[in-house]
C-alpha positions as CSV (number, residue, x, y, z in Angstrom):
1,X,-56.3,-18.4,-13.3
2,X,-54.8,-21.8,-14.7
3,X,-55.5,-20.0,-18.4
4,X,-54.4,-16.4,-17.5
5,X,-51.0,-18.6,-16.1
6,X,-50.7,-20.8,-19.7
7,X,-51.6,-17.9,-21.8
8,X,-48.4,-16.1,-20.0
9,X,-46.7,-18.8,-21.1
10,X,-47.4,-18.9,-24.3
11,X,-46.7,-15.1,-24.4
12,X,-43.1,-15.1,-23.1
13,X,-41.8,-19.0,-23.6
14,X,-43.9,-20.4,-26.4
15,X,-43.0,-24.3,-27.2
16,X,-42.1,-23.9,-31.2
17,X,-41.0,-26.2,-33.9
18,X,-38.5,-25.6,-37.0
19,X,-39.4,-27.5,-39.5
20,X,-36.4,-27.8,-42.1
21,X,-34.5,-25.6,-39.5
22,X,-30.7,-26.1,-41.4
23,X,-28.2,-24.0,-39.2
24,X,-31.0,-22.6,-37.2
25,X,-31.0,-19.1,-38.7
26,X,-35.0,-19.0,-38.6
27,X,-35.0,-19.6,-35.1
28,X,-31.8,-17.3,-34.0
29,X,-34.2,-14.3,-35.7
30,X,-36.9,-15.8,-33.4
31,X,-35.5,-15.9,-30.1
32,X,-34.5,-11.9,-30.7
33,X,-38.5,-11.4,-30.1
34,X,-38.8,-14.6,-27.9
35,X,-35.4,-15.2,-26.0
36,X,-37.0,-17.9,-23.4
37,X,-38.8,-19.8,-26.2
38,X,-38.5,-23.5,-25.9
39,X,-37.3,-24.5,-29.4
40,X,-37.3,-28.0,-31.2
41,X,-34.9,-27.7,-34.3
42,X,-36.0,-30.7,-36.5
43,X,-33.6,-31.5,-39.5
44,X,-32.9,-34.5,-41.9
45,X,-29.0,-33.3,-41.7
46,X,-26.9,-34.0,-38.9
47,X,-24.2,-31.3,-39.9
48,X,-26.5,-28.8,-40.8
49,X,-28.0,-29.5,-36.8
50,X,-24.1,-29.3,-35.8
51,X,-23.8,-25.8,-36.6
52,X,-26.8,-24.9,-35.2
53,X,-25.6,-26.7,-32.1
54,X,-22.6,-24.5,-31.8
55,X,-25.0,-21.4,-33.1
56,X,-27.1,-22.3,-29.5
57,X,-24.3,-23.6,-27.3
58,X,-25.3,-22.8,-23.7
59,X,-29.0,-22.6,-24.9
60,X,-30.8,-25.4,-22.9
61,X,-34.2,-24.7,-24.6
62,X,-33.2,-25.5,-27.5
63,X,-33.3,-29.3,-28.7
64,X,-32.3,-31.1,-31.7
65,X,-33.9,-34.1,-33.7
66,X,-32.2,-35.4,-37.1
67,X,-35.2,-36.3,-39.1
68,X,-37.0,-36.1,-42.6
69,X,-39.9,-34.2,-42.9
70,X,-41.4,-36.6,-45.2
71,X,-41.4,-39.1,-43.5
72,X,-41.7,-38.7,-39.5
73,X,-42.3,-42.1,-37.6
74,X,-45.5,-42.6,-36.0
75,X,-44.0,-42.3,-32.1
76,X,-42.5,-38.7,-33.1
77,X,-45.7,-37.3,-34.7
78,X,-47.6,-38.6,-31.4
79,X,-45.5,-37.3,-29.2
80,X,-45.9,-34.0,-31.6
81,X,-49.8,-34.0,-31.6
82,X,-50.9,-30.4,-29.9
83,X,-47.9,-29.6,-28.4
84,X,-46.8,-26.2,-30.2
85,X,-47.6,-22.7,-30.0
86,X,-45.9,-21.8,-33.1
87,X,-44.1,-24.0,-36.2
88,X,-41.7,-22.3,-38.5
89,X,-40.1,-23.2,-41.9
90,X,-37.7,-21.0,-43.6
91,X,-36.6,-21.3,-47.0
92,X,-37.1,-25.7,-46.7
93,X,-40.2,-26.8,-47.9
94,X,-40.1,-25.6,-51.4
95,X,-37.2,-28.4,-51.7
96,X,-40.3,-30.9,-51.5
97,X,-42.9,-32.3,-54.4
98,X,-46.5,-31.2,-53.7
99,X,-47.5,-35.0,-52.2
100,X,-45.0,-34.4,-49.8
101,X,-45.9,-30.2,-48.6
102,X,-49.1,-31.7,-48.2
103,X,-48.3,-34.3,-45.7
104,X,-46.4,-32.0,-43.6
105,X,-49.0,-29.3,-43.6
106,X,-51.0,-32.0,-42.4
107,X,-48.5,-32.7,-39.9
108,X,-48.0,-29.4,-38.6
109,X,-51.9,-29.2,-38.7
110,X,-52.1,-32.1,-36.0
111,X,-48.7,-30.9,-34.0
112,X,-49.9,-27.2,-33.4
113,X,-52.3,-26.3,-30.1
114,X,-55.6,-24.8,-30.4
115,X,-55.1,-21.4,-32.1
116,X,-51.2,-22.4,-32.8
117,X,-49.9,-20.3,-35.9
118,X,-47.6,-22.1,-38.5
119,X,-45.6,-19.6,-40.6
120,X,-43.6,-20.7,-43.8
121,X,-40.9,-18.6,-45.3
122,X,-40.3,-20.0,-49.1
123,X,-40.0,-19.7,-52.5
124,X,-42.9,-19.8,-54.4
125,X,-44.0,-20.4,-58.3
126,X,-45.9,-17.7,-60.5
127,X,-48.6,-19.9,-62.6
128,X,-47.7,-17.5,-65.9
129,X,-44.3,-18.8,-67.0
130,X,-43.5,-14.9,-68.4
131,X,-44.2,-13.7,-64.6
132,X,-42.2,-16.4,-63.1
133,X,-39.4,-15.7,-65.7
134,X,-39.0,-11.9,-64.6
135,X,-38.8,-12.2,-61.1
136,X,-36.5,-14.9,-61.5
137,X,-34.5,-12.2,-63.7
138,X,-34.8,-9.3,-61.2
139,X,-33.9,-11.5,-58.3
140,X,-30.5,-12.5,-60.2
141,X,-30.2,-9.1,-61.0
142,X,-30.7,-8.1,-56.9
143,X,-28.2,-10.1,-56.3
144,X,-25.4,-9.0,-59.0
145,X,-26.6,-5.7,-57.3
146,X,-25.3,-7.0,-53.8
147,X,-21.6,-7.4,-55.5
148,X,-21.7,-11.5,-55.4
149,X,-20.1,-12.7,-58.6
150,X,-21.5,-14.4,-61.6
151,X,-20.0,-18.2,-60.4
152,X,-22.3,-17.8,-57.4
153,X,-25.4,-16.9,-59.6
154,X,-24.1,-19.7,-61.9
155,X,-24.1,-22.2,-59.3
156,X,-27.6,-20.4,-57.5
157,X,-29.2,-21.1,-60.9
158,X,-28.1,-25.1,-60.9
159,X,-29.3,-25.6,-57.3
160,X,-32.6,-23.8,-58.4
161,X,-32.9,-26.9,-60.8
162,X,-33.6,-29.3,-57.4
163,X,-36.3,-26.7,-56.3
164,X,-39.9,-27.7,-56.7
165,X,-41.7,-24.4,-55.8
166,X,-45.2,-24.9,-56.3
167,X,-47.8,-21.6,-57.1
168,X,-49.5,-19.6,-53.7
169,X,-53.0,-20.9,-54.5
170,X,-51.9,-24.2,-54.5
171,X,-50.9,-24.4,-51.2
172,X,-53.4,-22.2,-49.7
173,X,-55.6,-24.8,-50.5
174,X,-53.0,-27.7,-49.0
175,X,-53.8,-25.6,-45.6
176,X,-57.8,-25.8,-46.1
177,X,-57.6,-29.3,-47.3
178,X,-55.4,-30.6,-44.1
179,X,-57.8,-28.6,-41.6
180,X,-56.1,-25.1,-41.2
181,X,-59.1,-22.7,-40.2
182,X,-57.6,-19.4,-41.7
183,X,-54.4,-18.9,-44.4
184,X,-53.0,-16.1,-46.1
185,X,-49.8,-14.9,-46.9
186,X,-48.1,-11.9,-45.1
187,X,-45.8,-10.7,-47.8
188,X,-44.3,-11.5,-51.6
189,X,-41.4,-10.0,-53.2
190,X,-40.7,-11.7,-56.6
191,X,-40.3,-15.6,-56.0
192,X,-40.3,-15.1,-52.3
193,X,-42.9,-15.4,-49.9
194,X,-44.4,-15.8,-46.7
195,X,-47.6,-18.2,-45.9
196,X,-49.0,-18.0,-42.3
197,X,-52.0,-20.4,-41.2
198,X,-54.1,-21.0,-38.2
């Protein structure tokens, strides 16, 4: 009975962490399919969390902790260790080298309960350098399609010189190598992708 009772709720007010959650767009798409999910937005900037505050205002499942992903403090990680149904990541972790994906796939690893799913929404590299050169073309050229001017693609093409995408293979081995069971990706569109692991 106990199970049949936790497994409910799981079902309809899963425990979830967003990792690298920014405004907390990721998690406003998630509480559309899960609107009594008990959310932890974690984020290493405190205006980013701001917004999301007022995105959530009334909320009371939602909570809020400022810190980097890199490098979470042994008390937080502890207090993390099997507590989470699901963790999310949109559009975050490709910010990071590949020492540091590593060490939070490990973390999310350790934070996630038995059978907990961890899904990553990022950018991602192509290993040929002609492949990786044409989607980055056709994605500009997506987004000229949209009507956003060239400044904007100008300035989406500096930022892009911060990002430190690494290839799919890469990382579906971080997941092995830091004890995920199972991972795959769901979907790829040009430099986009979406990594899900058990």
């Amino acid at each position: 009975m106990e199970t049949k009772e936790k497994e409910k709720e799981k079902s309809s007010a899963p425990r979830i962490l967003d990792v690298g959650a920014g405004t907390g767009l990721f998690s406003s798409i998630v509480l559309t399919k899960f609107p009594q999910a008990k959310i932890v937005l974690m984020d290493m900037t405190e205006k980013m969390l701001d917004i999301a505050r007022d995105r959530f205002k009334g909320n009371e499942n939602i909570t809020y902790l400022c810190k980097d992903m890199t490098n979470i403090d042994e008390e937080t990680s502890k207090t993390f260790e099997n507590q989470f149904d699901y963790i999310i990541s949109g559009l975050a972790i490709h910010h990071l080298t590949s020492h540091e994906k590593k060490y939070i796939y490990g973390k999310c690893q350790g934070w996630l309960k038995e059978g907990g799913l961890f899904i990553n929404c990022d950018q991602v590299i192509s290993p040929d350098p002609i492949l990786e050169a044409k989607s980055i073309e056709l994605w500009h050229d997506k987004i000229r399609e949209s009507g956003i001017g060239e400044e904007a693609i100008d300035m989406l093409k500096e930022r892009m010189k911060l990002d430190k995408c690494d290839t799919i293979q890469l990382q579906l081995e971080m997941f092995k190598e830091v004890g995920f069971k199972h991972a795959e990706i769901l979907y790829k569109y040009l430099v986009f992708c979406v990594f899900y692991a058990y």
